[in-house]
C-alpha positions in Angstrom: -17.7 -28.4 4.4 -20.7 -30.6 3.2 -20.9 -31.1 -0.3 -24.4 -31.4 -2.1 -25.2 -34.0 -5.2 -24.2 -32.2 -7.8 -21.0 -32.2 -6.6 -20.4 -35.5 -5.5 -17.3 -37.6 -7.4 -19.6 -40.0 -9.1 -21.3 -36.6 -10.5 -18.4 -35.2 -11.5 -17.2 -38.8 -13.0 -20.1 -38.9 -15.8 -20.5 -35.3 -16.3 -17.7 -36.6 -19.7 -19.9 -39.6 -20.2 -22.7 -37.2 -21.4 -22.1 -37.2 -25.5 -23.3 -33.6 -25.9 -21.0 -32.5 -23.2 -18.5 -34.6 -24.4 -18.0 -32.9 -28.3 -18.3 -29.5 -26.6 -15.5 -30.4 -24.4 -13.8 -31.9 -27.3 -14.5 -28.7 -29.5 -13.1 -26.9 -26.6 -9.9 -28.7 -26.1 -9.0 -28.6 -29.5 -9.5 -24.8 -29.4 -7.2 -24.5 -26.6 -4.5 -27.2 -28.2 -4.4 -24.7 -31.4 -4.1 -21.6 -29.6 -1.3 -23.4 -27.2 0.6 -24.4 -30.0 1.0 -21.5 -32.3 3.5 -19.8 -30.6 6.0 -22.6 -30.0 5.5 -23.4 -33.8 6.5 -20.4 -34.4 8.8 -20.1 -32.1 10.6 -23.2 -34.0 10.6 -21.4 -37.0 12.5 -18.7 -35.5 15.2 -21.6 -34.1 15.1 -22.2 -37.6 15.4 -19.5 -38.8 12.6 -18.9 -41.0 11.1 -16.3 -39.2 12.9 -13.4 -36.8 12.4 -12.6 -33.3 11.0 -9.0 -34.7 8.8 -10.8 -37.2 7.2 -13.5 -34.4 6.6 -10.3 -31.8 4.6 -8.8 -34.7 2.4 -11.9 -35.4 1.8 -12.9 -31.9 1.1 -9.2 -31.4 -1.4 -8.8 -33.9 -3.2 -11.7 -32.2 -3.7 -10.8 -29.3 -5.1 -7.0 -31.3 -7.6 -9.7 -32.9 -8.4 -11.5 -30.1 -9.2 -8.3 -28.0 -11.2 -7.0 -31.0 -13.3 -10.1 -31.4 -14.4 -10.7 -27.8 -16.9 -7.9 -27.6 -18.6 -8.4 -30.6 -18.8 -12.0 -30.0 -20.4 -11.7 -26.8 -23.2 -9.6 -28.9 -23.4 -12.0 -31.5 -23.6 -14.9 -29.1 -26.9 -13.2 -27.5 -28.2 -11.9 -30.7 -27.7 -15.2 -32.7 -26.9 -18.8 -32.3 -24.0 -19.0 -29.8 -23.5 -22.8 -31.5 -23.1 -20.3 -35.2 -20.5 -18.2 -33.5 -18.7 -21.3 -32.7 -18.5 -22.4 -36.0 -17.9 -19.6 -38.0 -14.9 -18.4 -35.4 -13.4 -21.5 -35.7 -14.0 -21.9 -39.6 -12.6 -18.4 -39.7 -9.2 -19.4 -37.4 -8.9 -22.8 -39.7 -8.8 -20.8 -42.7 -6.7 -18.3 -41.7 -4.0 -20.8 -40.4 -2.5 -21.7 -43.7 -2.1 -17.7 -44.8 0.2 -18.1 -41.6 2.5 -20.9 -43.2 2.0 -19.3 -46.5 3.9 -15.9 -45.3 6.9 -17.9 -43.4 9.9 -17.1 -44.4 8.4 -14.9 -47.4 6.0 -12.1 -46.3 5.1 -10.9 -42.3 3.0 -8.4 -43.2 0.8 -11.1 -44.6 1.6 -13.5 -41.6 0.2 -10.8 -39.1 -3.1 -9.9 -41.0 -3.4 -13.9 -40.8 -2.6 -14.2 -37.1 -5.3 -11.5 -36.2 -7.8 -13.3 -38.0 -7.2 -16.2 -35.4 -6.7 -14.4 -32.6 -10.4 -13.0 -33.6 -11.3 -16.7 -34.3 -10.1 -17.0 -30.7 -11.9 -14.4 -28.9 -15.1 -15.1 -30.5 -14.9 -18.5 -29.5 -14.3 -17.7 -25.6 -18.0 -15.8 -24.5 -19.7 -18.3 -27.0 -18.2 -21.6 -25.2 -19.1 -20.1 -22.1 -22.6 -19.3 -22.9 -22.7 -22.7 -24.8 -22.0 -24.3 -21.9 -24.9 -23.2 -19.6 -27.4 -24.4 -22.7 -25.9 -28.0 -22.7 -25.4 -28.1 -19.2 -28.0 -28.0 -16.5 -27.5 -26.0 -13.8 -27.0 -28.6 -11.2 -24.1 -29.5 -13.3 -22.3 -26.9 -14.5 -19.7 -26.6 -11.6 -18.7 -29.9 -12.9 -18.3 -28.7 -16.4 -16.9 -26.1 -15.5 -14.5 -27.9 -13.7 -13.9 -29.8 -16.8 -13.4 -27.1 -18.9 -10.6 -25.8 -17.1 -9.1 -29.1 -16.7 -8.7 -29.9 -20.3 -6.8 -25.8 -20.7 -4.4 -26.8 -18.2 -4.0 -30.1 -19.8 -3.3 -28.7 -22.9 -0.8 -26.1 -21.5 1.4 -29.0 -20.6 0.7 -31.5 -23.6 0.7 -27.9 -26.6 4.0 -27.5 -26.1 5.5 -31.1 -25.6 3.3 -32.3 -28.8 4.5 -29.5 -30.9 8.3 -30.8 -30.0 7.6 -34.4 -30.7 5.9 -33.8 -34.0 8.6 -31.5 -35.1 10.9 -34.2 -35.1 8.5 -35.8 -37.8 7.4 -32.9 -39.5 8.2 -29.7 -40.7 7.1 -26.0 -39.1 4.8 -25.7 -42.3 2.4 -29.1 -41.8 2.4 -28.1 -37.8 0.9 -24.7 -38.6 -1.8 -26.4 -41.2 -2.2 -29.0 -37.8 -2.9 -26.1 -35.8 -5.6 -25.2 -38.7 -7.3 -28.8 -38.4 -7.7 -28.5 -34.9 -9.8 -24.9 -35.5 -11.5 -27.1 -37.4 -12.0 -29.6 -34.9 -13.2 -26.8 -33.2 -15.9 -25.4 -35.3 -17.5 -28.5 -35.7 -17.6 -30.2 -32.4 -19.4 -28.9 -30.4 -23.3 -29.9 -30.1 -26.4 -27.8 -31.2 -27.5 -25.9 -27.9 -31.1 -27.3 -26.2 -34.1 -24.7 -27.2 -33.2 -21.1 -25.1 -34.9 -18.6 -24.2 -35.9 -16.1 -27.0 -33.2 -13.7 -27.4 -33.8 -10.2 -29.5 -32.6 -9.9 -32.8 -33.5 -6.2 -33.3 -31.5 -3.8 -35.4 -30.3 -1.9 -32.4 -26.9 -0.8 -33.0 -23.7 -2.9 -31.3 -22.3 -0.3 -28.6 -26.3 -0.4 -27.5 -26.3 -4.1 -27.0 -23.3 -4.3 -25.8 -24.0 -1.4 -23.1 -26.6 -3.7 -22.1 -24.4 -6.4 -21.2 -22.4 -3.9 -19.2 -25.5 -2.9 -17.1 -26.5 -6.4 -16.5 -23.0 -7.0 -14.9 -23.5 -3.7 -13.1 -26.7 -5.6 -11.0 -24.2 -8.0 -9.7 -21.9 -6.4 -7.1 -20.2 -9.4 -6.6 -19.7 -10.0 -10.4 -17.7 -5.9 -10.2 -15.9 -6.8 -7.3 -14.4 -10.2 -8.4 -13.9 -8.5 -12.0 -12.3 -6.0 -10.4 -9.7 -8.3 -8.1 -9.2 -10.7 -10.7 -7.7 -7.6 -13.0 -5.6 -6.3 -10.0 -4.0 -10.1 -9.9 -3.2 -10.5 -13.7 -2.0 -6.9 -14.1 0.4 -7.2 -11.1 1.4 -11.6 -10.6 0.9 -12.5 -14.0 2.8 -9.5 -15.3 5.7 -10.8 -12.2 5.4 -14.3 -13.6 6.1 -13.3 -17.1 8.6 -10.5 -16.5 10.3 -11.2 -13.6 10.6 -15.1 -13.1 12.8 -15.1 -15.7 15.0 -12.5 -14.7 15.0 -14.4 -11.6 15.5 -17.7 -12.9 19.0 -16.4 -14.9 20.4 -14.1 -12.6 19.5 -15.7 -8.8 19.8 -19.0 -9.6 22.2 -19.3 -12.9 19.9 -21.6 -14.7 16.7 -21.9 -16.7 15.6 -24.5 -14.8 14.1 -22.8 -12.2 11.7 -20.7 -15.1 10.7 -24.1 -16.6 10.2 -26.4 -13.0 7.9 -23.5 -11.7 5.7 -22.9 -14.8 5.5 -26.4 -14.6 4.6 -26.3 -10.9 1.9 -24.1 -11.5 0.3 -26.0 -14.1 0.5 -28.9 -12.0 -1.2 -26.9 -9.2 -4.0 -25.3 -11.5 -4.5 -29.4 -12.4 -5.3 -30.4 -8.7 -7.6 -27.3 -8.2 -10.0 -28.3 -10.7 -10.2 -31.9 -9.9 -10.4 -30.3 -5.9 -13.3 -27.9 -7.0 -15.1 -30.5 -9.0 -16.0 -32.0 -5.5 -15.7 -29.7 -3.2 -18.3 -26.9 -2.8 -17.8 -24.3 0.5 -21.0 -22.9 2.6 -19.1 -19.3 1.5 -17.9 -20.4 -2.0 -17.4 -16.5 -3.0 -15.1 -15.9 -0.6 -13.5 -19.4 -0.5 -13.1 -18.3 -4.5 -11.5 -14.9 -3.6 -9.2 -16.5 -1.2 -8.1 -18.9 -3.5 -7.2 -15.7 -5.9 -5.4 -14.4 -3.0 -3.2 -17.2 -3.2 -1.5 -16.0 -6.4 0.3 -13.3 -4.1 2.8 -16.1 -3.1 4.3 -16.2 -6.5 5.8 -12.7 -6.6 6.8 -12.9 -3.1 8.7 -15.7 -3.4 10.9 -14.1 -6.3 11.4 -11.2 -3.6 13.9 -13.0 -1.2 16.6 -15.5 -2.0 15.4 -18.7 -1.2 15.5 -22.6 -2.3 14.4 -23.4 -5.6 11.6 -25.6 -4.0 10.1 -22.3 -2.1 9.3 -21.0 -5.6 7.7 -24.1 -7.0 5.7 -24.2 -3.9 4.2 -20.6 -4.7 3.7 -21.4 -8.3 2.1 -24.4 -7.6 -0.3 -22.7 -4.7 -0.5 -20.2 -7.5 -2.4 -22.6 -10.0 -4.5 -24.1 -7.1 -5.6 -20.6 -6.0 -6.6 -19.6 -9.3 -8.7 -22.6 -10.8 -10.4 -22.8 -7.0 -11.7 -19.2 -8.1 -12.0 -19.6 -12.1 -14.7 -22.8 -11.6 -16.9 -20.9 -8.9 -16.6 -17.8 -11.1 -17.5 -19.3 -14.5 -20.7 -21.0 -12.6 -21.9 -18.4 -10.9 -22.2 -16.1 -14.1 -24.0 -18.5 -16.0 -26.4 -18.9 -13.0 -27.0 -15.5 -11.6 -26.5 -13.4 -14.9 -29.9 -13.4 -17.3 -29.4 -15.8 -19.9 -30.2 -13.6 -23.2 -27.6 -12.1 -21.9 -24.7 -14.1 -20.5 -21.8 -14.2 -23.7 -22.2 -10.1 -23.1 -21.4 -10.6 -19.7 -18.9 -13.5 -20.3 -17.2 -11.1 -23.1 -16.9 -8.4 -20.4 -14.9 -10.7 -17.9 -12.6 -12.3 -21.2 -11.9 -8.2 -22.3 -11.0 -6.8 -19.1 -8.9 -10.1 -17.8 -7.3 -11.1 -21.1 -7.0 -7.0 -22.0 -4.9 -6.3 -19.4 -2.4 -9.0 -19.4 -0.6 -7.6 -22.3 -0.9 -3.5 -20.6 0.8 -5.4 -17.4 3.9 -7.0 -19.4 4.4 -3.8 -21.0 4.4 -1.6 -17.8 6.4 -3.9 -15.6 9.8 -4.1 -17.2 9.9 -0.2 -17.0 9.2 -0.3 -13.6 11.5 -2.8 -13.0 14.0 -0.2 -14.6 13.3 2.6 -12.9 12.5 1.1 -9.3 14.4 -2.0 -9.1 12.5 -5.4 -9.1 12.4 -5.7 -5.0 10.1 -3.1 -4.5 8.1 -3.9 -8.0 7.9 -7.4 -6.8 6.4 -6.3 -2.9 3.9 -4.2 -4.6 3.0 -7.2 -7.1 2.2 -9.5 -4.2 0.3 -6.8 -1.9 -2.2 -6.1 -4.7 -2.2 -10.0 -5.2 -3.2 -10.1 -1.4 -5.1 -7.2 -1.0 -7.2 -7.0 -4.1 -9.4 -10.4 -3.4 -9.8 -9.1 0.3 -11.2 -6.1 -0.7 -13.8 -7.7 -3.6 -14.7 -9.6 -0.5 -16.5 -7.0 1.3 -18.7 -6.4 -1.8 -22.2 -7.1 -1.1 -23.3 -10.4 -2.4 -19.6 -11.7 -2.7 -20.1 -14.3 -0.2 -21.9 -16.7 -2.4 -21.4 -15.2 -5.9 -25.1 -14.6 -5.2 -28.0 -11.3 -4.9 -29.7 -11.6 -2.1 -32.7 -13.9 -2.1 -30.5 -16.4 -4.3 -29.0 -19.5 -2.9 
């Protein structure tokens, strides 16, 4: 497939040579190195024994509850107001909050948890303001490369979070790595560049389920925009859940050994690593459906947890897992900021965080059960026939063969 100039290596090469860029990227990745590391710092503290198992379910718990609850308003916030403000008061809030966190250890949860939410809401309203950021720094003949380099810095920081956290706790205590965690929030908030003038945006008193309603209805022009939505929920609720739920079980009882958990996270990372330098470059006549495809792919992970095979067969799918899903995350990300109306794009963005992050934890929870009560074989076929079936069906969605309405290139 040809490739135009925006996408070409030497493009994607300076798009980090840009300063403004650069400290949003910078805010970004220090966003995603906090929220990485917080739960294997905690997870430390259970090891020693500072915090239980009950007491860390609770605090990553609440969260995620403040995560969830933060996204919407964000988004409204973002499109009423400076989307560079949001950033920094999120990330001022989530810096602040951080010490409460290592204040409670070992001596109060409750206040741990009320702590936690407040940076899980730090979180969330960071997500649909770094999205909508990014189309203001960015021009649009670039963006698939930011985009591009956006993602690649999360799935850097998936693999360096944890490993980090591990070295540094041989130096340092849990308590100083939760107040690092706090620094880096901090990092965050003040990073990132003021946004180039943008189009007016209202600031009317009109109530927040209004606005927000409007954001919905602008989503609702774009069939395509539905119809991926919609596939990219079927995928978390059913392979994610299978990744989280089941490669474990898998992992200990198939193959005796941890191992096998740990290689094909790993493998999946590394494949979610080559799929945004691919998509940086690459750029399909049909990117929609190339995108959708590339979802698809995540149906090889659950199936290969259904039938005992090699070790390698698993790391295979988990590493055609992470390709598939940044070759659809970086066509996804850039369409949205180009076809969706500017004023209001972080309502639009906070949709697509709500519905994909919001389900995640609703899958986890139903598939255990399941599991229970139908065995894991037939939970694990169903997983990967949604995985497949889901992305094929978005696909015959008007519109979803570019990510574009008609009339739009």
């Amino acid at each position: 497939m040809p490739t135009d100039s925006d996408t070409s290596p030497s493009a994607a090469r300076s798009i980090l040579r840009e300063r403004r860029f650069l400290r949003l990227w910078c805010g970004t990745t220090a966003s995603g190195l906090a929220t990485w590391a917080l739960p294997f710092v905690l997870g430390l503290a259970v090891l020693d024994r500072e915090l239980t198992a009950a007491g860390l379910g609770i605090v990553l718990a609440t969260r995620t509850v403040g995560f969830l609850a933060a996204v919407p308003i964000s988004g409204v916030l973002a499109d009423r107001y400076s989307r560079r403000a949001v950033v920094w008061w999120a990330g001022l809030a989530a810096a602040l909050a951080t010490p409460f966190i290592a204040l409670g250890l070992g001596r109060s949860v409750p206040l741990m948890a009320v702590a936690a939410a407040v940076v899980g809401a730090g979180q969330g309203a960071c997500r649909p303001a770094f999205q909508a950021l990014t189309a203001e720094v960015v021009d649009a003949g670039r963006r698939r490369q930011a985009n591009a380099a956006m993602t690649l810095a999360v799935r850097v920081t998936t693999l360096v979070a944890p490993a980090g956290t591990a070295l540094l706790a041989a130096l340092l205590n849990t308590w100083w790595l939760l107040i690092g965690t706090g620094l880096l929030w901090l990092v965050a908030a003040v990073l990132p560049p003021r946004a180039l003038p943008a189009p007016a945006r209202e600031a009317d008193g009109a109530r927040f389920f209004a606005e927000f309603g409007e954001g919905v209805r602008e989503a609702r022009r774009h069939p395509w925009f539905l119809a991926g939505l919609g596939a990219l929920a079927a995928v978390i609720f059913t392979g994610y859940s299978a990744t989280g739920v089941a490669l474990p079980l898998v992992s200990r009882d198939r193959y005796g050994t941890e191992a096998v958990l740990a290689a094909a996270l790993t493998a999946y990372t590394l494949g979610a690593l080559a799929g945004a330098l691919l998509v940086a470059r690459w750029q399909p006549r049909a990117q929609g459906w190339a995108a959708l495809a590339g979802l698809a792919l995540y149906g090889f992970a659950p199936l290969s947890l259904l039938l005992p095979v090699h070790p390698a067969v698993v790391f295979a799918a988990y590493a055609l897992a992470g390709l598939g899903i940044e070759l659809f995350n970086v066509p996804w990300f850039t369409a949205t900021q180009r076809e969706v109306e500017p004023r209001l794009l972080a309502r639009v963005s906070s949709l697509d965080f709500l519905v994909s992050y919001g389900l995640a934890p609703v899958g986890l929870a139903f598939l255990a059960p399941a599991i229970d009560a139908f065995g894991w074989q037939p939970v694990l076929a169903g997983c990967a026939l949604v995985c497949f079936l889901a992305p094929a069906a978005a696909a015959l969605a008007p519109s979803s063969r570019g990510f574009s309405r008609p009339g739009k290139p």
